[in-house]
N, C-alpha and C positions, 0 to 999 in steps of 0.2 A: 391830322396825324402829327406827332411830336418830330421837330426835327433831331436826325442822328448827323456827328459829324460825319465830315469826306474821308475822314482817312480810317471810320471804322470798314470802308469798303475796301481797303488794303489787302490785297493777296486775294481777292476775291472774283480770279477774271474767270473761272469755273463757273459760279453760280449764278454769274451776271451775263454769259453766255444763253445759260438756259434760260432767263426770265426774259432776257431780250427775245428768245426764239420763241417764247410760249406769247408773247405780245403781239410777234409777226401773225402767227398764227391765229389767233382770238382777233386779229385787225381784217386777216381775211376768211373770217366766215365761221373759222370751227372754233368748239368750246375748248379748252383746257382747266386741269386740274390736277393741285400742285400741293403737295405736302414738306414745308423745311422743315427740320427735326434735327434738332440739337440740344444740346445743354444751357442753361443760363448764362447770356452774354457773349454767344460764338458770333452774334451778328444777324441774329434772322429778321430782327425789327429793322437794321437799317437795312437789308434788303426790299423789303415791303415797301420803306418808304423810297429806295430806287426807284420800284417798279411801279409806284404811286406818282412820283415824276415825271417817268416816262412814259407813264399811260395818257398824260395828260392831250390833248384834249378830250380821250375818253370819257366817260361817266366812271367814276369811282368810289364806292362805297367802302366803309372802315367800322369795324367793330372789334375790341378787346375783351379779353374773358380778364373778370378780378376775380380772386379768389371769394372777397366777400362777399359777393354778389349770385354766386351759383347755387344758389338755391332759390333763385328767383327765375320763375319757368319763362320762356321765351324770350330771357332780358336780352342775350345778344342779340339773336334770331332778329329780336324789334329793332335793336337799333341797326342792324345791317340793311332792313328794310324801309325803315320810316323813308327814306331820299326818293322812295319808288313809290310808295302808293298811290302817287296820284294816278300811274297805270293800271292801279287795281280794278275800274270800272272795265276794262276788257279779258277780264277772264269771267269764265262760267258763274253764276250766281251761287251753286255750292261751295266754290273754291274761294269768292270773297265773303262770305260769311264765315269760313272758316279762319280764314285769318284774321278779319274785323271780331271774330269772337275770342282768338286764342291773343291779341293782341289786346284784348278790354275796351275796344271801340264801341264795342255792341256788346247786347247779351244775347244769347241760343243755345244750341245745342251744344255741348264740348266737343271739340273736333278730334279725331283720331290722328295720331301720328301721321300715316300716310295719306290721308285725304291735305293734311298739312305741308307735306312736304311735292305734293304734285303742284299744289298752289304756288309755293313759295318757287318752284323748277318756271311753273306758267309766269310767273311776275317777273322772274330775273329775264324769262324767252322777251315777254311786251318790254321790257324797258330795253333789252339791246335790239330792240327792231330796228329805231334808230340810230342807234350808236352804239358799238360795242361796249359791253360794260364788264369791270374790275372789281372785284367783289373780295375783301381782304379782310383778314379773323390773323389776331394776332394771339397771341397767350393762347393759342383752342386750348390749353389743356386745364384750362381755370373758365373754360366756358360753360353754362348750365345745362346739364344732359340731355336736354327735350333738344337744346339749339345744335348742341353737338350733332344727336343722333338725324336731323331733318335735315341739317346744314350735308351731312356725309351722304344720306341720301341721294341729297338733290346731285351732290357731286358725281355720283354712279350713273346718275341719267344724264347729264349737259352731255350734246351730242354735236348736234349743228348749229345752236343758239349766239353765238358769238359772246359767247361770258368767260370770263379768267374767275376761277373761283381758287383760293389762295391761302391755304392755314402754315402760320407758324406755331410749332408748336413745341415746349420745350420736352427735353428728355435728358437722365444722367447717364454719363458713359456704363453705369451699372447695367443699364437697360440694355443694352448694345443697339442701340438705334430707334427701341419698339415702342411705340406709341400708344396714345390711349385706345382703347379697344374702337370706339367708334369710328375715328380715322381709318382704321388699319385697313390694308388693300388698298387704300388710293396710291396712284405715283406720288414716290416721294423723292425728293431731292435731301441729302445727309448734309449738316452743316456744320464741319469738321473747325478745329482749331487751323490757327494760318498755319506755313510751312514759315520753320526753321527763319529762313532770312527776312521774311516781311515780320515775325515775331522780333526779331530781333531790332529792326527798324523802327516798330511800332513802339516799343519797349524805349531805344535811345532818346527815341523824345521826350518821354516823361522823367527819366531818372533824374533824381536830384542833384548828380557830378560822375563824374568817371568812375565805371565800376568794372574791376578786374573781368575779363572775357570768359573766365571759368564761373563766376556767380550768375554772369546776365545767363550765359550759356543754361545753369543750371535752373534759373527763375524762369526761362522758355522753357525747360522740359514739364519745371513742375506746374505751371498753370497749362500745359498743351496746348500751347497758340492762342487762349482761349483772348481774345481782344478785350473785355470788359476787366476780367481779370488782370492783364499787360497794364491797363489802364489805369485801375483804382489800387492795386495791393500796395504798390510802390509809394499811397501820398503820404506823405507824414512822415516817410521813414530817413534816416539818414543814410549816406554809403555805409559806413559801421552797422549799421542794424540790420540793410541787405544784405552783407556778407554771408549770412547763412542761408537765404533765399526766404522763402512763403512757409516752407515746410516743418520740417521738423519731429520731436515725439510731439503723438498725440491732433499730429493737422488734422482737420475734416474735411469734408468734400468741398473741392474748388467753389461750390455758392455759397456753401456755409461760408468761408472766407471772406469771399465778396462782399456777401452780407455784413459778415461781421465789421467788415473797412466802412462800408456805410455807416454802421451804426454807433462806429466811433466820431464818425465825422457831424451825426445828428446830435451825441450826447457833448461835444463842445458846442454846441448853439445858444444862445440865451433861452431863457422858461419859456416864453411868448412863442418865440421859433419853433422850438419841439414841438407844445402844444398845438401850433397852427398846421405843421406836419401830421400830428396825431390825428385832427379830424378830418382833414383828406385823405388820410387812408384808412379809415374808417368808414367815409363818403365814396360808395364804389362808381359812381355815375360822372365822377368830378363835375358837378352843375356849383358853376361860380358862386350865384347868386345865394344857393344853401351854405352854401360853406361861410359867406362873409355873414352869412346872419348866423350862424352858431356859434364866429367866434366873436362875436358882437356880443350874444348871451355870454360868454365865459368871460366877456373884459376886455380882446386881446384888437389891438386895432389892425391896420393896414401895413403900417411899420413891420411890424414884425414879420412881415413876406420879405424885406429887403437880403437879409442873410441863406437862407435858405437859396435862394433865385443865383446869390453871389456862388453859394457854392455849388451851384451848379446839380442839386437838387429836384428842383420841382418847376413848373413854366405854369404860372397862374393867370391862365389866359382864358378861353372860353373854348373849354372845357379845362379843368385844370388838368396837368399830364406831371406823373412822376417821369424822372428821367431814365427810370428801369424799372420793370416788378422790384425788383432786389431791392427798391427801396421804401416801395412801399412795407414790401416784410418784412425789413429790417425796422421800423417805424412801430410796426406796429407788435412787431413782437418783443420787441425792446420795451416799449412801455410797461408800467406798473400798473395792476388790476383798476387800482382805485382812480386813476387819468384814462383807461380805455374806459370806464364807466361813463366818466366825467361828458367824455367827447361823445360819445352814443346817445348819452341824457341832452345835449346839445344840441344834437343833428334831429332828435326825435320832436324838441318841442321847436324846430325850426322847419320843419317840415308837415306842410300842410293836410291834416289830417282827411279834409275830403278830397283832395285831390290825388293824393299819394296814401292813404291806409294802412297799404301792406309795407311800405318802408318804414313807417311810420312805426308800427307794430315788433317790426325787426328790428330799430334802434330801441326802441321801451325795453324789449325785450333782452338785449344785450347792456341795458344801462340797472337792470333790477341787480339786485343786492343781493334777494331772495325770493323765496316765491310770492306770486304776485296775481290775485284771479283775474285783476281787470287786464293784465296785461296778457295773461295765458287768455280771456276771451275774445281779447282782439288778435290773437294766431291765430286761434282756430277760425274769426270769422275769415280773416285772412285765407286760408287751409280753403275753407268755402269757393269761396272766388277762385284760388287757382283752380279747384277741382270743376268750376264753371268753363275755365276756361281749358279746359284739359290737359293740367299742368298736376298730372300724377305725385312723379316726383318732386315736386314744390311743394303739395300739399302733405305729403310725406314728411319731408323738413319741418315745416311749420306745428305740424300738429306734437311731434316730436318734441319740439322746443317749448311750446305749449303745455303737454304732459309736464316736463321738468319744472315749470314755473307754476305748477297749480299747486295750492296748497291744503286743499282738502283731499284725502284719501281716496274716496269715492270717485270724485271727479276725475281726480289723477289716471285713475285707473282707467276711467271709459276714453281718455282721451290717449292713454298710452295703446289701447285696444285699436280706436279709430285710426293710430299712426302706423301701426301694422299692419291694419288692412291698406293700408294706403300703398306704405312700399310694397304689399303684394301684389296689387292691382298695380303701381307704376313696373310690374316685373324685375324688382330687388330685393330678394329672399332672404338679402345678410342679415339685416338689420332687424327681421321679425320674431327670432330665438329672442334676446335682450327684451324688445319691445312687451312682448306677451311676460315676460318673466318680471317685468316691471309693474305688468297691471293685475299681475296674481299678487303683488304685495298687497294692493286697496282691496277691500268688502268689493267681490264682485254677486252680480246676482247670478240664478242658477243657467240664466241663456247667454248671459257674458262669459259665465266658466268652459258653458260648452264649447261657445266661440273660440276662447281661447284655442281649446284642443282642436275644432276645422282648423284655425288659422294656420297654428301650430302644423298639422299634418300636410295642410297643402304648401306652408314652405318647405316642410321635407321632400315631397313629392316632385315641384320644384324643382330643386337641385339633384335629386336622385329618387329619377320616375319607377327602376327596376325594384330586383330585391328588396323587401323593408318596408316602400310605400304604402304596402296593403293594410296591416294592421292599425298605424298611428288612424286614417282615415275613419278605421272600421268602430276604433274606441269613441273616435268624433262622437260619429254618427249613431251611437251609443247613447252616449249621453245629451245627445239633441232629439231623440226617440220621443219623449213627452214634454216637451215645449215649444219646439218647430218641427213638428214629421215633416214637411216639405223638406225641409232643409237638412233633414236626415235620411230622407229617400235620395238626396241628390248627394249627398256626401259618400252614401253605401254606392250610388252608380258611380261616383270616382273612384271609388274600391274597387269594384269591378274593372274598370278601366286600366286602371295599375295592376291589376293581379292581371289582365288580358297582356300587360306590355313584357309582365315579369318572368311568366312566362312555365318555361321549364326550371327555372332558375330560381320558382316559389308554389311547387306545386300543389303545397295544400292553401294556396291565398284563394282561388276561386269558391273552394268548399266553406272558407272561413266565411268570405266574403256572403254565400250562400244564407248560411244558418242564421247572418248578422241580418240580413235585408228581411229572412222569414219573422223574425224577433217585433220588425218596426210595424207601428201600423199599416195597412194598405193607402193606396192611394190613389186615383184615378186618371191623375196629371200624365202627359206622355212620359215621364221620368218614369213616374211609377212602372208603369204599362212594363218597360224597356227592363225595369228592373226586374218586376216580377218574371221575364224572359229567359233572365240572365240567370234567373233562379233554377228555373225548369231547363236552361242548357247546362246546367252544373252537373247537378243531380239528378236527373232522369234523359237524357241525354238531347243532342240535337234536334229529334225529330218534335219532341214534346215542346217544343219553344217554337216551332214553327208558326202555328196560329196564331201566339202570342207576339210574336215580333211580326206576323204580318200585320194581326190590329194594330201596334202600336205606330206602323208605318201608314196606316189608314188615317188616324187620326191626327199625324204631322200639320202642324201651319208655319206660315212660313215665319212666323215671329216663335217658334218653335226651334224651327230648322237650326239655330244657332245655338240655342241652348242644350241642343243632345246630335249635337253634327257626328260626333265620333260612334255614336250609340246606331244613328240612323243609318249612316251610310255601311255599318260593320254588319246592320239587321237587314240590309237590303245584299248585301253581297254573301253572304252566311245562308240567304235563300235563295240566292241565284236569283235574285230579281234586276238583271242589269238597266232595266229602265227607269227602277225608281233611283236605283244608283244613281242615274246621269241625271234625274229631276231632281234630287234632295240637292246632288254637288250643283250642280248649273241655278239653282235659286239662292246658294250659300255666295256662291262665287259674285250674280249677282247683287245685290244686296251688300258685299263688303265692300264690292269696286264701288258703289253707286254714295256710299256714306264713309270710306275710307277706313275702317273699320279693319286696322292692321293684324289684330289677333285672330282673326277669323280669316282672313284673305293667305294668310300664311299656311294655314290648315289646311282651307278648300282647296285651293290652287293644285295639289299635289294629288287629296282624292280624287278629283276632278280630272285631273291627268291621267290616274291609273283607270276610271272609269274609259275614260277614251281609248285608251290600248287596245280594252278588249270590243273596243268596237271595230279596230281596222283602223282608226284613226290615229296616224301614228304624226304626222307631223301638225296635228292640231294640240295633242299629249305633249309634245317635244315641245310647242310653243308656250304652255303653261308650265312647262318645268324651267323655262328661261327664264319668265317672268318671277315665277317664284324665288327665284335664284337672290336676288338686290330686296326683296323683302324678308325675307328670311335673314339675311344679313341684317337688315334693320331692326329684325324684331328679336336678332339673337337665339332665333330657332332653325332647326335642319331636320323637318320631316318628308323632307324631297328626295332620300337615298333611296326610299324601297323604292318608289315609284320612277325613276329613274334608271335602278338597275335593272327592272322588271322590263322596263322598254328598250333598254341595250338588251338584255337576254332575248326579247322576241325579235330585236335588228338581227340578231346573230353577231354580232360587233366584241367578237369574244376578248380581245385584252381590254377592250372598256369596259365591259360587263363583270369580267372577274377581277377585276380592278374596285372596282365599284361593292359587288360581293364580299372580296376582302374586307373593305372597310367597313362592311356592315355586323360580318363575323366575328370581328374582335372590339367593335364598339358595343355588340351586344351581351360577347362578355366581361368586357370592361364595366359596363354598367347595369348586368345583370335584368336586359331588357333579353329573354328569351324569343318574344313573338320576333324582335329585328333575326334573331341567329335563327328562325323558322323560317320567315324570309327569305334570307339570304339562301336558304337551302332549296326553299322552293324556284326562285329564279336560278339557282346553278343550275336546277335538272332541267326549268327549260331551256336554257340555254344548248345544255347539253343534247337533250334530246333531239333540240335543232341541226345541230352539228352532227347527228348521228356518232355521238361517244355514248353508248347506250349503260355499260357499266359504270362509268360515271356520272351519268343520268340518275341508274340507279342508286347506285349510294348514298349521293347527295338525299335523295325521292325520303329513301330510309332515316337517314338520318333526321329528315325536318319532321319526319313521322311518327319519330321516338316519345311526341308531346302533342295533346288534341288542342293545337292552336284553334282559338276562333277563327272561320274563315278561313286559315291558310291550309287547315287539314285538309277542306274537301281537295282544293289545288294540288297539292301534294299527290292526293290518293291519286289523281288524276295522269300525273307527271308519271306515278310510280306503276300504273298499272303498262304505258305505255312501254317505257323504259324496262321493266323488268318482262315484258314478251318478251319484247326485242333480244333481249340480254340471254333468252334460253332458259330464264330461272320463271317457267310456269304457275305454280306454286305462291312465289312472293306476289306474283301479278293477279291470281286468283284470289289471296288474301285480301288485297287493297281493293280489287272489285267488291268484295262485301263488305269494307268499309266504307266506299262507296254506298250500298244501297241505301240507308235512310236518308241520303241527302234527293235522290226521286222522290221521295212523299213531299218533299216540298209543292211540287207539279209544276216549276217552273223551267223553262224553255233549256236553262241554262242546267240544270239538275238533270232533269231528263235528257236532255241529250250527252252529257259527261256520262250518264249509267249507262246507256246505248253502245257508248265508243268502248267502255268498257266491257259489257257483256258481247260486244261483237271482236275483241282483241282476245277474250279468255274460254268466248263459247268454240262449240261448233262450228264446223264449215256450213252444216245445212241451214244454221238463224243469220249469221254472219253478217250477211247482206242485206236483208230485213234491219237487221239494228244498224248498220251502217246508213242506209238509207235514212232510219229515222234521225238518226242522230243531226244529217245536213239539215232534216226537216226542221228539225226542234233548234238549231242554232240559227236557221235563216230567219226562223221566226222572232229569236228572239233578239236579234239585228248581233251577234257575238261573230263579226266575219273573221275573225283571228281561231276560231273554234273550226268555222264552215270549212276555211282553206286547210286547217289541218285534218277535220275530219276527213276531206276529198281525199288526201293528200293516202291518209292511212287505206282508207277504202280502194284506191289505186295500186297501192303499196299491193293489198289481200289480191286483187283481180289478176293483176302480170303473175303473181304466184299464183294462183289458177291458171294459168293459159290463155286468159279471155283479154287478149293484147288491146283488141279494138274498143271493149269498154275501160280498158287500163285507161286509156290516151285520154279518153274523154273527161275523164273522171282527174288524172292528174295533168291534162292542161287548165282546165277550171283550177284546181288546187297554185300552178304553177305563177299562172295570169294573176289570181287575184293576191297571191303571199308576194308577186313582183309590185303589183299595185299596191296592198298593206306597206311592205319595205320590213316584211319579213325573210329577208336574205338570206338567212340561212335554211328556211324551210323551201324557201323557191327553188337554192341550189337543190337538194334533196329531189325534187318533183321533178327536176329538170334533168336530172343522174337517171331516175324509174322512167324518164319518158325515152331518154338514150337509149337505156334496154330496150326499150320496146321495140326500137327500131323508126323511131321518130327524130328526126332533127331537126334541132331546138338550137334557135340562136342565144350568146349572151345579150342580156342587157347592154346598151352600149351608153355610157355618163352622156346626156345631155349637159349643153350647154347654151346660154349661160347660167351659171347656178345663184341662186340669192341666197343672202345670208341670212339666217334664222331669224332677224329683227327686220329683214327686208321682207320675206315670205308674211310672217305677222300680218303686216301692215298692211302688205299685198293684198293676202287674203280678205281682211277685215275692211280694204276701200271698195273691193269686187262686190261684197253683200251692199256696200250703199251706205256704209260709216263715213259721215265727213271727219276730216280732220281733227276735228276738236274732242270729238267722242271716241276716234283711235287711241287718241295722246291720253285721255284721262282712262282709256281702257290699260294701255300698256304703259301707264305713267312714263310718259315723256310730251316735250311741248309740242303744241301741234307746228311748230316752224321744222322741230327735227322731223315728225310726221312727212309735212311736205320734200323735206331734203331727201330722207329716205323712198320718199315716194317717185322723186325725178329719177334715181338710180334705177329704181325698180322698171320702170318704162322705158328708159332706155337699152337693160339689158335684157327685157323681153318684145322689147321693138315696137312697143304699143305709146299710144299716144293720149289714152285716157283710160277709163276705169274701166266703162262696160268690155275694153278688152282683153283686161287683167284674167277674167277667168275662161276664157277661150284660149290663152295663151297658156295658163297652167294645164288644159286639157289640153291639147295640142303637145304639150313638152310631157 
């Protein structure tokens, strides 16, 4: 790490406080993770290299983000790890191939973000087992976004590993503190200009003579304490030329400035000078030995390092170090086109083509004039390899840059095409409008044009999945009808898919989407199958798609299950099939933990969740919506709301629940996603009806009714036949019973018994009880205990209004038992008010203690079944050392002393 002086630590007994406690801390046992965030030059590098000192005889690793080098996938990530690999032999065999592959040690499979990032969390756990270890990212926000986003990751999980993980990261006061998206959420420490007296102190030292107390006064306000700034603005200047301070008309932002003082102080250097300056900041790795052979090529010798080093510039040592970013930017953007050419054309034939390629290929590429094919061939083979090694967005860049240097048409074109699939696959949508509008200028062929229009639609979809999504898809998949039906059957089912999320909000997208899918040809793939479904639910209603979506749920495999997860699990719940629910989500869920496999773990996780609710399993639901929680963060998606509110609505947990609802209400109209505002409507009425507020059951019930959502209508009809008994309004409840009826043709467990509860709340007193009865039948059967206890619950309800006290009791202490057992709270209260009437008394629940915390419960659970440690951690991505940590808690606060007791002790509590 570059030395900073002692006295940029000046005023800084704040920040040097907390890094000393985060040291104490990390020395005994726990992780920390620490975000400084400031603006250029407040101090955050010489703090690092503090706590680099002080770590000492710790293990300390160091990694800097260059600006010109973020396009190169896992450059930090690698070098913050290379000190540690030799621990790599004790993590799981998936988890070292992953990084031997994303690192270019090996070739395999490309690794998924999260299977990367559990790795790199198990690498950092092996190397502090014996010593704690400091793990330091300076510049993060010039770091490459594969390294960002793994590195953030990992920082979410360090639990009990004993690691300091540690980014400085710069930010303009503009921002008011906010940092790059990837960071954001971790603890941050603000790294402010000094105070007034230490600015002033800092400042006396440098001035060049006595300066009036009203100018220095003013030269601190206008740099904000900012130390690099105190430091440089003032060289060269005379007291006459201070007089007016830094400012002025027309100043720019405090780094501008900065920079600018540098680049005054680069352009007095001799030719030699500058030019040795211009290829180290061109050379993002600072490796010595590259640099002194490219300025070999250009002529320039060793000498010429003498001036630069005097002024206190750059440290040409092993690794060469600027003595700020500000100077390498000032360096390099100072220079004239024709000298940044010069130095890239240097550094490219001084770098060893087999050993390095892709840098290789990056200087070529930054040294061309004009377009260039051999050199746009070696991007893209370049773009290859990242994409081998699961570097998305690298291969993004590359091809990108590639496109721009080819100079045939045609080629141009397919490689502008390739670089927008790419950033759609790395999940960056910005850049695929431009990219596609680029390859429409070259002779495309008739299945490149169509491309264009998928690519085109699904970056729309993308950024705004509601309103709008439907058609650009539908015209796709139009024009790919006779050159790839496959690939036009699957673009009409994301039409579908979007006209499913849009909702009320695009009422004739489904009909669109209909007439567009009958157009293509058939097809027999499970897509197809799902599509032709979608077709017959459009247009001739729910019940006519039933066979259809149960074949196509027939024919599912599991190399399947991924490619139509949304379609399976929506075909399985739409028929009240809640078994193949729980098998399509529990082989999805599988399957992504098992290959890390982030786009898909982020999906399952949450269907998987809701599938659970309606099983009675409520703290096994809550445990995958936690998990979800840090990947979803990682992957920049939040499809955890509905299935999270749905499980606060059955808790009865009402200000979390309508808390939660809210947010789902106005994001759905914010984004013109109708199914989320159906949603929301169908969990307020459960909620509500839990709560016994039966009018506002029903309205809610009404409202979500106004539109035949997939799936959430049957729910709905459900909520609303109950609620509107209750409520006195007959009529409306009789209604939604007949909306209810075609969903019994289904003849599943879950169908038929919703029609029972219903025809036994709107019938007769004399059938009443016959459909009550079957109703328990048809929910026990089909494992929905969330259904069974409220069936009991209603059937109880009907009996004390009969008179028949003694099968009331029996009937709602079952209901009461098992909705206390669920941790359906507010139905049990209910059961437990009808058994009062009765003449029964019924104790409360009294809080057991001791209670575990939601990631102690986890772990709990999953050591009870016979999970060792290793297979916990890569289950709930954390290392197996915090596994074990959390697991001594666990057993002490359930008084147990090994696992077989773990679940005796949850039965028992």
């Amino acid at each position: 790490m570059p030395h900073r002086a002692k006295h940029r630590l000046l005023g800084r007994d704040r920040e040097l406080e907390v890094l000393d406690r985060l040291l104490r801390e990390v020395r005994g046992g726990c992780s920390r993770v620490l975000v400084l965030r400031g603006e250029a030059g407040v101090g955050k590098s010489a703090l690092l290299d503090h706590l680099a000192e002080q770590a000492a005889p710790l293990q300390t690793v160091y990694a800097a983000g260059v600006e010109a080098e973020s396009d190169f996938a896992y450059s930090a990530l690698q070098r913050l790890c290379a000190p540690l690999l030799q621990h790599l032999g004790r993590l799981p065999e998936v988890q070292q191939d992953a990084l031997r592959v994303a690192f270019g040690l090996s070739a395999g499979r490309p690794p998924e973000m999260l299977l990367l990032g559990i790795a790199v969390l198990g690498l950092f756990a092996e190397a502090a087992a014996g010593s704690p270890l400091v793990c330091l990212v300076d510049d993060a926000q010039c770091v490459d976004l594969m390294s960002q986003r793994i590195l953030a990751f990992v920082g979410r999980r360090l639990d009990a590993e004993s690691v300091a993980l540690v980014f400085a990261e710069r930010t303009e006061r503009s921002t008011d503190g906010e940092g790059a998206e990837a960071l954001s959420g971790l603890p941050e420490l603000p790294v402010r200009g000094l105070a007034d007296a230490d600015a002033r102190a800092l400042l006396d030292g440098v001035l060049p003579g006595p300066v009036d107390a009203r100018v220095r006064d003013r030269i601190v306000a206008e740099t904000g304490g900012n130390p690099l700034a105190l430091l440089e603005l003032p060289r060269g200047l005379s007291p006459a030329e201070l007089a007016f301070g830094f400012g002025g008309p027309g100043a720019g932002p405090l780094a501008t400035r900065v920079e600018e003082g540098f680049r005054r102080r680069v352009d007095a250097l001799p030719a030699d000078t500058r030019a040795l300056l211009l290829v180290a900041a061109v050379e993002p790795v600072g490796d010595a030995p590259l640099l002194w052979h490219a300025l070999r090529l250009l002529g320039i010798g060793i000498e010429a390092a003498a001036p630069a080093e005097a002024a206190d510039l750059i440290t040409l040592g092993a690794p060469v170090r600027f003595r700020h970013p500000l100077v390498r930017s000032a360096v390099w953007r100072g220079a004239d086109a024709a000298a940044l050419r010069a130095a890239h054309r240097a550094l490219a034939e001084a770098t060893d083509g087999g050993r390095d390629p892709d840098r290789r290929a990056w200087h070529q590429a930054h040294a061309a004039v004009g377009p260039d094919e051999e050199v746009a061939a070696a991007l893209e083979r370049s773009a290859d390899r990242a994409l081998a090694r699961g570097g998305r967005a690298a291969a993004a860049a590359f091809l990108e840059r590639a496109a721009a240097l080819t100079p045939g048409p045609r080629e141009r074109a397919r490689r502008a095409l390739a670089a927008a699939g790419a950033h759609l696959a790395a999940g960056l949508p910005a850049r695929v409008p431009d990219l596609l509008a680029a390859a429409e200028l070259g002779p495309l062929e008739p299945l490149q044009s169509a491309t264009v229009s998928r690519l085109r639609a699904r970056a729309s979809s993308m950024t705004g999945p509601g309103f709008g999504a439907v058609q650009p898809l539908l015209d796709a998949a139009d024009r790919l009808r006779d050159l790839d039906p496959a690939a036009a059957r699957e673009t009409c089912l994301a039409a579908f898919g979007a006209g499913i999320w849009a909702g009320r909000y695009d009422e004739g997208g489904l009909r669109r989407a209909a007439e567009a899918a009958r157009a293509l040809p058939p097809g027999e793939e499970t897509a197809g199958v799902f599509l032709r479904a979608l077709v017959a639910w459009t247009t001739d209603g729910p019940a006519a798609a039933f066979p259809l979506l149960a074949r196509a749920l027939d024919r599912l495999t599991d190399a399947e299950d991924l490619a139509v997860l949304w379609p399976a699990a929506n075909a399985a719940v739409e028929l009240g099939d809640l078994r193949t629910w729980l098998d399509v989500t529990g082989r999805a869920v599988r399957f992504a933990r098992e290959t890390g496999t982030l786009s898909v773990l982020s999906t399952a996780l949450p269907y998987r969740a809701a599938s659970l609710v309606y099983t009675g399993r409520f703290a096994e639901a809550s445990d995958l919506l936690a998990e979800a929680a840090p990947i979803e963060e990682a992957a920049g998606v939040a499809t955890s709301m509905v299935s999270t509110a749905l499980l606060s609505a059955y808790q009865g947990r009402e200000k979390q629940a309508l808390e939660l609802i809210g947010a789902m209400e106005r994001e759905g109209e914010r984004r013109g996603l109708g199914r989320l505002t159906a949603m929301a409507a169908c969990a307020r009425a459960v909620l509500h009806n839990g709560l016994g507020n039966y009018p506002l059951a029903m309205e809610a019930a009404l409202r979500g009714g106004e539109y035949q959502d997939l799936v959430v209508h049957h729910w709905t009809c459900g909520e609303l036949v109950e609620a509107a008994t209750r409520a006195g309004r007959p009529a409306v409840a009789a209604e939604a019973r007949e909306r209810l009826a075609d969903w019994g043709r289904s003849g599943t467990p879950w169908a038929l018994g919703a029609q029972a509860v219903a025809d036994a709340l709107t019938g007769g007193p004399e059938a009443a009880e016959d459909r009550y009865r079957e109703a328990v039948g048809h929910f026990g059967r089909g494992g929905l205990r969330v259904f069974e206890a409220r069936t009991r619950l209603l059937f109880g309800e009907w009996l004390r209004r009969q008179n028949r006290r003694a099968q009331a009791r029996t009937e709602l202490r079952a209901a009461h038992e098992s909705a206390l057992e669920i941790g359906m709270e507010a139905y049990a209260e209910r059961a437990r008010r009808e058994l009062l009437a009765t003449g029964e008394t019924v104790r409360k629940r009294t809080a057991g203690a001791p209670v575990l915390t939601p990631q102690e419960a986890r772990i709990a659970r999953l050591a009870a079944t016979g999970h060792p440690n290793a297979e916990i951690g890569a289950q709930l991505f954390l290392s197996p050392r915090t596994v074990e940590w959390h697991l001594r808690k666990v057993f002490a606060k359930l008084g147990v002393s090994s696992r077989r007791e773990i679940e005796a002790a949850f039965a028992g509590r």
